[in-house]
C-alpha positions as CSV (number, residue, x, y, z in Angstrom):
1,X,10.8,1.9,-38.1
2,X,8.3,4.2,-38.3
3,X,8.2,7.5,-40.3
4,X,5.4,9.2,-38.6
5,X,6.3,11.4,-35.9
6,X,3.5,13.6,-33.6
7,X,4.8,16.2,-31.3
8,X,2.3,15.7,-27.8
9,X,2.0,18.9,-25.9
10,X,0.7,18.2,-22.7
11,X,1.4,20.5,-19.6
12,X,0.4,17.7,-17.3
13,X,2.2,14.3,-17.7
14,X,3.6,12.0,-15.3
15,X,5.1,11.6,-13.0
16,X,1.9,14.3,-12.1
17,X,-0.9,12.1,-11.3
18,X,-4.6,12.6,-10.9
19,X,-6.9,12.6,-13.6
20,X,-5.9,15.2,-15.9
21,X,-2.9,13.4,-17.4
22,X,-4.1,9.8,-17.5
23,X,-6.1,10.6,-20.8
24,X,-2.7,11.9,-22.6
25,X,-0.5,9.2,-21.4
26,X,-2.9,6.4,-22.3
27,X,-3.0,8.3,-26.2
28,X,0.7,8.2,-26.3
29,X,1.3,4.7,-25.1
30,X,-1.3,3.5,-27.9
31,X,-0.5,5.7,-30.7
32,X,3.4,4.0,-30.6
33,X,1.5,0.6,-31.6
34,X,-0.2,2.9,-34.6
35,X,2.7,3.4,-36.0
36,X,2.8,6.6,-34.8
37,X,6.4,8.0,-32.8
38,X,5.4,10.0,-29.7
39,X,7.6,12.7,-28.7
40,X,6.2,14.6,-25.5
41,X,7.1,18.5,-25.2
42,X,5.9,19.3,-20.8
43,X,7.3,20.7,-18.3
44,X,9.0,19.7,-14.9
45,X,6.8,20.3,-12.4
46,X,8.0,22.0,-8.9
47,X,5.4,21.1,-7.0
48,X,1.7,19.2,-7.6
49,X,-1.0,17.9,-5.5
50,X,-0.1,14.5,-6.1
51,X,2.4,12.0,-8.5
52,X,2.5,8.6,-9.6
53,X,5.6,7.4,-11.1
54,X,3.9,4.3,-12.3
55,X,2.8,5.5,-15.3
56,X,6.1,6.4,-16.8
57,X,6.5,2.4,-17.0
58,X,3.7,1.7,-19.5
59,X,5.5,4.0,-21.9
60,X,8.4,1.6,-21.5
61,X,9.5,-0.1,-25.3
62,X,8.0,2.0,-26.9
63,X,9.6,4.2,-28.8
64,X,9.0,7.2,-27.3
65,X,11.1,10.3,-26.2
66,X,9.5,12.8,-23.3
67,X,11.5,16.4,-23.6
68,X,10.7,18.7,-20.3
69,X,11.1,22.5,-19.8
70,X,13.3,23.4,-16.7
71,X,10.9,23.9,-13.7
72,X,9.9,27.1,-12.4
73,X,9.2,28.4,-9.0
74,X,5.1,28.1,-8.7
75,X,3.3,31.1,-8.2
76,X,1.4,29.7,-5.0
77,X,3.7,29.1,-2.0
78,X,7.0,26.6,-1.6
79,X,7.9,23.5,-2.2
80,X,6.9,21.0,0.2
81,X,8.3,17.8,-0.3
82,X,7.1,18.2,-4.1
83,X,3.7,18.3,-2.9
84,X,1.0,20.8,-2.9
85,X,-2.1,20.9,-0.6
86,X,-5.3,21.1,-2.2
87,X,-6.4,24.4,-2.4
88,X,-8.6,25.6,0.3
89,X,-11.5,28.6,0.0
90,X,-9.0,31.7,-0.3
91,X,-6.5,30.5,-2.4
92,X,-9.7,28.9,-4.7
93,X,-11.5,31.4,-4.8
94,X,-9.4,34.9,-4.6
95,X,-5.5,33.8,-5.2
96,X,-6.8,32.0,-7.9
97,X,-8.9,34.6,-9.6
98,X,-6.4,37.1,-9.1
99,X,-3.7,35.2,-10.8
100,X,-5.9,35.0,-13.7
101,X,-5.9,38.2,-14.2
102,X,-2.6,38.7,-14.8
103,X,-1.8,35.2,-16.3
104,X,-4.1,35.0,-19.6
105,X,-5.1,32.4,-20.4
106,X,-4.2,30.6,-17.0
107,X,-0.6,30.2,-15.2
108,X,0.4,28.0,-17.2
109,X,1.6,30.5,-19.5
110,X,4.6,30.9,-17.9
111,X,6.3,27.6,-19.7
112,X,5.7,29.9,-23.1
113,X,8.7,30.9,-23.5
114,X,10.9,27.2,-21.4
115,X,8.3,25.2,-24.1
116,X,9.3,27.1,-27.4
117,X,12.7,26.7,-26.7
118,X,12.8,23.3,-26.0
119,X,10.9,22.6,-29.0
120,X,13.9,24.0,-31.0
121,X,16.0,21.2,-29.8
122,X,13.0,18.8,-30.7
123,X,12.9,19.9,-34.3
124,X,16.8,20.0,-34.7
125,X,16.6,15.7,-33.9
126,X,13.5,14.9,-35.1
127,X,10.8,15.5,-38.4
128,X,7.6,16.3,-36.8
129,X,4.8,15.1,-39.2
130,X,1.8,16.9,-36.7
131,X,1.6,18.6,-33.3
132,X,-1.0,16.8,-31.3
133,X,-2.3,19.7,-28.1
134,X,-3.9,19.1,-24.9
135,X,-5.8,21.0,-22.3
136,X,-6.6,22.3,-19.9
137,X,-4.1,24.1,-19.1
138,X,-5.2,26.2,-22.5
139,X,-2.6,27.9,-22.4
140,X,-0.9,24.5,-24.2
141,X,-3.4,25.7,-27.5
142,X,-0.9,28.9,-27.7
143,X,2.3,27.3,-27.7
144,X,1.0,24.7,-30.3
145,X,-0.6,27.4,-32.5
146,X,2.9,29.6,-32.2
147,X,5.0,26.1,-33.2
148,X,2.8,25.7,-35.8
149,X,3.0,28.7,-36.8
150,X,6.9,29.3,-36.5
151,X,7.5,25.7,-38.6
152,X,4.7,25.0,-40.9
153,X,2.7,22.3,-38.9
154,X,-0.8,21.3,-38.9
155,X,-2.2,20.5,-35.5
156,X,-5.3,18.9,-33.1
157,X,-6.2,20.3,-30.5
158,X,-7.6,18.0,-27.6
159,X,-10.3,19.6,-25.4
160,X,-10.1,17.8,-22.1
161,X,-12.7,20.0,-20.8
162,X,-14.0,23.0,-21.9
163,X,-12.2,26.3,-22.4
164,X,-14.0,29.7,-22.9
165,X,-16.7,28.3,-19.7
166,X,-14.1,27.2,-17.2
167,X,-14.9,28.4,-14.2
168,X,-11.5,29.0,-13.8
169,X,-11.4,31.9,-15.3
170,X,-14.8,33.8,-15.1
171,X,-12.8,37.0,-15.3
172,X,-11.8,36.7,-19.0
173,X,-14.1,34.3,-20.8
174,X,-14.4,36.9,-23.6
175,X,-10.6,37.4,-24.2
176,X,-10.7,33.5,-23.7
177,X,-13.6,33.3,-26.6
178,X,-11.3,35.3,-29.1
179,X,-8.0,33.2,-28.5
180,X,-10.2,29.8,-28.5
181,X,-11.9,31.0,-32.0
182,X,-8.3,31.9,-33.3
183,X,-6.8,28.5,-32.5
184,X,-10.0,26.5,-33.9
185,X,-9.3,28.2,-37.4
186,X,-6.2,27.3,-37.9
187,X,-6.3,24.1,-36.0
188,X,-6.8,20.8,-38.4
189,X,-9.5,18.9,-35.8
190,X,-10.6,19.8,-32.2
191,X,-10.9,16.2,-30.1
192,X,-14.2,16.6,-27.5
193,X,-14.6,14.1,-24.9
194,X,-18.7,14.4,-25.3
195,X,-21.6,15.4,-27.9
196,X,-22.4,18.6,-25.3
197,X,-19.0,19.7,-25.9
198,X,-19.1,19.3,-29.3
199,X,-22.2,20.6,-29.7
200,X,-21.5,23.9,-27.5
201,X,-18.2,24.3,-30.1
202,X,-20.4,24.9,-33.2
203,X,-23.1,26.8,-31.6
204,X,-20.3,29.3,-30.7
205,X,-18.0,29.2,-33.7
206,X,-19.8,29.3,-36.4
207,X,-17.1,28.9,-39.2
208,X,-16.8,25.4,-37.4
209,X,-18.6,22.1,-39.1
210,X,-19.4,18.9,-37.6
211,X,-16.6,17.1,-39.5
212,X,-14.4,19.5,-37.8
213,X,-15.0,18.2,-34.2
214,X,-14.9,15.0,-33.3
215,X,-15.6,13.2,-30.4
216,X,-13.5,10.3,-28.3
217,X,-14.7,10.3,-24.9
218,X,-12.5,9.2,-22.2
219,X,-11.2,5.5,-21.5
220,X,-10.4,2.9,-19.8
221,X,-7.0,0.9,-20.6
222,X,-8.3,-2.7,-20.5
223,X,-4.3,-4.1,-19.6
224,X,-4.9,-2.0,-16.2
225,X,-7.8,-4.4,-15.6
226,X,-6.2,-7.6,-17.0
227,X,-2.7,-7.1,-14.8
228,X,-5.0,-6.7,-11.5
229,X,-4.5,-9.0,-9.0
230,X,-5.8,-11.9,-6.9
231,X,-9.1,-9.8,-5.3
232,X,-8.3,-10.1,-1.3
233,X,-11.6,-8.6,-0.7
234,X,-13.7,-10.3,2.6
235,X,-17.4,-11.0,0.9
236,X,-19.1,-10.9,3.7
237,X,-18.8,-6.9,3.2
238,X,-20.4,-5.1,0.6
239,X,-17.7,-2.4,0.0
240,X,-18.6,0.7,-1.9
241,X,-16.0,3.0,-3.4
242,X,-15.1,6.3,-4.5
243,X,-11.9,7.4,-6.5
244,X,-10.5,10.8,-7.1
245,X,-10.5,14.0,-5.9
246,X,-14.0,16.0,-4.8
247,X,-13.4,19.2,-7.0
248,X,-15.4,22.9,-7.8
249,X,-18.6,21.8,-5.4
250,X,-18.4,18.7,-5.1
251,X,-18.3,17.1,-1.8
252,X,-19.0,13.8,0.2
253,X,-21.4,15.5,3.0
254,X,-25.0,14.3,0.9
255,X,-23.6,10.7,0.6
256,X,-22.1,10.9,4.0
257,X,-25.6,12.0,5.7
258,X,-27.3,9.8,3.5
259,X,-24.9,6.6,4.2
260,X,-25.6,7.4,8.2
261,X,-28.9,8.1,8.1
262,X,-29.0,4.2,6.4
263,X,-27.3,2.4,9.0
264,X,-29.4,4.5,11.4
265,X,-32.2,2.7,10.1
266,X,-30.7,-0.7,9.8
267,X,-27.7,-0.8,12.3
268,X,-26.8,-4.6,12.0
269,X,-25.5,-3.3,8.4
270,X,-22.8,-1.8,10.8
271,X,-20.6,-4.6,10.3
272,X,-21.4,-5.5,7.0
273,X,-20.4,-2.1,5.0
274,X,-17.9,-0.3,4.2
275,X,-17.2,3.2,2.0
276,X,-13.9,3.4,0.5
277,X,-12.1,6.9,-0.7
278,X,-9.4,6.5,-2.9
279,X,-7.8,9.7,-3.5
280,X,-7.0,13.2,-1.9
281,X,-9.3,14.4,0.6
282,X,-9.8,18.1,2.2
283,X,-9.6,18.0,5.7
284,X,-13.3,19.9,5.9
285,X,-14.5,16.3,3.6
286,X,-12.5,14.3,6.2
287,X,-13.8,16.1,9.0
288,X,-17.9,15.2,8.3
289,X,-16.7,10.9,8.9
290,X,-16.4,12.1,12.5
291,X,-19.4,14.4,12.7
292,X,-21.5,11.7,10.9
293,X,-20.4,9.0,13.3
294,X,-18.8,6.5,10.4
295,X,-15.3,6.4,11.9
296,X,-16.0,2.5,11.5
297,X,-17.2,2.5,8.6
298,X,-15.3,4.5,5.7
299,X,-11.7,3.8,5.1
300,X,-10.0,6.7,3.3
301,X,-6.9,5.4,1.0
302,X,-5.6,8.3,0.4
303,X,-3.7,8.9,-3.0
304,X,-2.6,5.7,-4.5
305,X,-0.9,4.7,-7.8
306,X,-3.3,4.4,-10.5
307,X,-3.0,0.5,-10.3
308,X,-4.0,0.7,-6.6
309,X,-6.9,2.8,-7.5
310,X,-7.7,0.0,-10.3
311,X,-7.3,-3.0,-8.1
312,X,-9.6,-0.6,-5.8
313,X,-12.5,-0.7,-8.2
314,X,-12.3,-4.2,-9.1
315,X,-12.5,-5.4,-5.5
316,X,-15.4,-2.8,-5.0
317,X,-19.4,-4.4,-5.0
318,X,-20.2,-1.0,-6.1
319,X,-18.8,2.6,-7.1
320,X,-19.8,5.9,-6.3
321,X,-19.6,9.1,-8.2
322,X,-20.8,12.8,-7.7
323,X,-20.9,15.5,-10.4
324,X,-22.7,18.8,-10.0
325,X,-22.4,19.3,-13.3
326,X,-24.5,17.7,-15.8
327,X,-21.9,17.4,-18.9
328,X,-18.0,17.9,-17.6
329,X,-17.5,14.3,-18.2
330,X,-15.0,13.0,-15.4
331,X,-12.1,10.1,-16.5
332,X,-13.4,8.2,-13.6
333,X,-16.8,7.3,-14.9
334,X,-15.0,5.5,-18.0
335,X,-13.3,3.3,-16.0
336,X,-15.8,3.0,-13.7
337,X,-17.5,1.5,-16.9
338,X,-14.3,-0.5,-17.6
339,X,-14.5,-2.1,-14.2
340,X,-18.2,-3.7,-15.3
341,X,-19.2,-2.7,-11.9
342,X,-22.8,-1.3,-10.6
343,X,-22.3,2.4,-10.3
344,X,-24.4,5.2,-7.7
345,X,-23.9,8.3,-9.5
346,X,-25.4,11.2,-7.9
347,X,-25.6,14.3,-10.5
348,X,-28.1,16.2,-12.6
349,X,-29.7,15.0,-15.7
350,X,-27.6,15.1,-18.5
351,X,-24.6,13.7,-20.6
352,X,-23.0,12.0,-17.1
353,X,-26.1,10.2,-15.8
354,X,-27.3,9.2,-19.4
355,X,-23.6,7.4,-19.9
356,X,-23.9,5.5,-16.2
357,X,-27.3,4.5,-16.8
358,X,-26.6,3.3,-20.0
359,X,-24.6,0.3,-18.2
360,X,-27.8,-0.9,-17.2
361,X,-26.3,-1.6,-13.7
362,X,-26.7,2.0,-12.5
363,X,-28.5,4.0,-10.1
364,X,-29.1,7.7,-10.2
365,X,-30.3,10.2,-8.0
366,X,-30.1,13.8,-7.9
367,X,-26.8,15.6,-6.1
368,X,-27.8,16.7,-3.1
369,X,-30.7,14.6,-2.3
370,X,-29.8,12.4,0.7
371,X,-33.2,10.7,0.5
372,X,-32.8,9.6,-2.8
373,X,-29.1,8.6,-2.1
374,X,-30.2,6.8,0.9
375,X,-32.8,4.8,-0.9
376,X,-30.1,3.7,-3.3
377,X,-27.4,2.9,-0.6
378,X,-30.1,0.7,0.7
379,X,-31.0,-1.4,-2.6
380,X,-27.3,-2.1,-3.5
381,X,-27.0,-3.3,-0.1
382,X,-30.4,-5.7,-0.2
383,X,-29.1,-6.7,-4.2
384,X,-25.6,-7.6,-2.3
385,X,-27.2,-9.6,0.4
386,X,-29.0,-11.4,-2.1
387,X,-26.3,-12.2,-4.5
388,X,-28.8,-10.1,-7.4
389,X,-26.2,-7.1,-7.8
390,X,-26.7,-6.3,-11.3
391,X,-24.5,-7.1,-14.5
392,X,-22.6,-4.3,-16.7
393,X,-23.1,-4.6,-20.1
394,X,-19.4,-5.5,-21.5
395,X,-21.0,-4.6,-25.1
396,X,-21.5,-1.4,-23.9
397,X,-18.1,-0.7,-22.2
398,X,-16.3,-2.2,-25.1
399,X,-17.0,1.3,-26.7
400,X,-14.7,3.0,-23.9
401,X,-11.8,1.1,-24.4
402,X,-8.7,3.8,-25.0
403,X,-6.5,2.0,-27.0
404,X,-9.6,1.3,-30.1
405,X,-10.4,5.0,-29.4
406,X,-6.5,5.7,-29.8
407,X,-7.4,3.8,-33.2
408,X,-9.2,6.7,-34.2
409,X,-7.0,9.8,-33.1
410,X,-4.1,8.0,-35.2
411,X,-6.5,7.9,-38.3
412,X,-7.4,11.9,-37.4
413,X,-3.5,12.2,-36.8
414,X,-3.2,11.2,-40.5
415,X,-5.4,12.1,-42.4
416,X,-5.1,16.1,-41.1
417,X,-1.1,15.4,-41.5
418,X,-1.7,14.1,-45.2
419,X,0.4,10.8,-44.8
């Protein structure tokens, strides 16, 4: 029986899906095989854009204890089955930013007062060793840094994605600034997923040194990979995929124009190709497969489990990922990496295309550049026909594995907790 107990604050946690939580619940199903006890403070969600119950099982025997905050009506519209839609312009772009103004330092904030109770009833059954914080939301650094202070903890804080730049809240960066540089002095580590991140924390807080920021990208969970099963895929079709969600400016028109304009140019590909999209979609993404004419030839999934999306990726000849930014590292492209698959990835120069081509089975081309993306469509479909598709480096994705990174948060955990 362990002795060592970490209090994960995490707004998102399943049975949410998307992205934003898999990163948390793949730390909290490792560090229980640390010797490390989990116990997750979040809240109950009323509505979200999309769950996956799944992911509540691989926390299973483990030792761990999830406490939730009674659910609150959301400040955008009703309940809809427990769904949300995605956000479309208006609410994006001036809901959104008006919300922000009165919800600092997002609308998250409203669990502050749910989340300090419940964390009472935590600390009356349990000895909390450290509090371990992620985010965004940001408003998750608060609560920690009030715990902490209320109860004498020491605490990480776990930068999913940068906080005084989101671009979520342009209205505020500078009050944002203040509460980020009063939570990094009293916090014991910030966790960064890249060296950009890192880098852009001690150029702006300069009581910060580089042994207070460390860096554990994102990862892939190699037991999603192992449990996948028999492939059903048809080889005599070179499938291409893309999983997730399309967010800020991102969108699937370049690769769309880019994927039509190739079979344009080669139509017997017709029947030999086909784009996947696993994940949401806005109906103005899902619209452009009509006005591009490739009805027949992209297959959108929808919203799947996350072992769906896995088993996706594995029976894929190639992935595909956007990013007009050069450095907001996505989830996806670590398991991308995970999946040893060959990988289009269409963004600026930076961090993101840096890590793909680093796999040495990667193509890049610039966002919006439908030439480019068509030339690159066009050799992963001549390496497919010719059996030359090239090979990931398993050496190199080794270094993305979550559960040897997890290795290193429970050593961080530790040492800043003095056991």
């Amino acid at each position: 029986m362990t002795d060592r107990t970490v209090l994960v604050i995490a707004y998102y946690f399943p049975p949410m899906g998307l992205s934003g939580v898999l990163r948390t619940v793949k730390f909290v199903k490792y560090l229980a095989d640390y010797g490390w006890k989990p116990i997750v403070l979040t809240n109950t969600p009323h509505s979200y854009y999309a769950y996956d119950e799944t992911l509540l099982n691989q926390l299973e025997n483990r030792n761990i204890e999830i406490y939730r905050t009674p659910p609150k009506k959301h400040f955008f519209g009703t309940k809809r089955h427990g769904l949300k839609k995605s956000p479309g312009f208006f609410r994006r772009n001036i809901i959104q930013k008006i919300a922000n103004r009165f919800y600092k330092p997002d609308t998250a904030i409203r669990w502050y007062k749910s989340a300090l109770t419940e964390v009472e009833e935590i600390l009356r059954n349990h000895t909390v060793n450290i509090i371990l914080t992620t985010a965004p939301p940001f408003s998750d650094f608060l609560i920690t840094d009030q715990i902490a202070d209320r109860y004498g903890l020491p605490f990480i804080v776990d930068y999913r994605d940068s906080w005084a730049d989101n671009p979520d809240s342009p209205f505020h960066s500078s009050r944002n600034e203040s509460l980020e540089a009063r939570i990094l002095a009293r916090a014991a580590k910030a966790v960064v997923t890249t060296r950009y991140a890192k880098e852009l924390l001690l150029r702006r807080y300069r009581m910060l040194t580089h042994e207070d920021v460390i860096i554990l990208p994102n990862g892939y969970d190699t037991e999603d990979f192992s449990r996948k099963s028999v492939s059903t895929k048809n080889n005599s079709t070179f499938v291409i995929t893309h999983c997730g969600v399309f967010q800020d400016e991102c969108t699937p028109k370049y690769f769309m124009k880019a994927l039509a304009a190739f079979l344009k140019k080669n139509p017997n590909a017709k029947s030999q190709i086909e784009a996947r999209f696993v994940g949401t979609m806005k109906p103005n993404h899902t619209n452009l497969i009509k006005k591009y004419g490739l009805e027949t030839i992209i297959n959108c999934k929808g919203y799947v489990p996350h072992s769906e999306a896995v088993q996706a990726m594995v029976e894929s000849d190639a992935l595909w990922l956007m990013s007009v930014s050069a450095e907001r590292m996505p989830g996806k492209l670590s398991e991308y990496i995970g999946a040893l698959k060959p990988i289009l990835v269409c963004s600026p120069e930076g961090t993101i295309r840096r890590t793909a081509l680093d796999t040495k089975s990667a193509i890049a081309t610039s966002v919006r550049d439908v030439a480019q993306i068509e030339k690159a469509i066009a050799t992963l479909f001549e390496q497919w026909q010719s059996n030359s598709l090239p090979k990931s480096n398993p050496g190199y994705a080794s270094q993305y594995e979550i559960k040897l990174l997890t290795s290193d948060l429970s050593r961080e955990l530790a040492i800043a907790a003095r056991m």
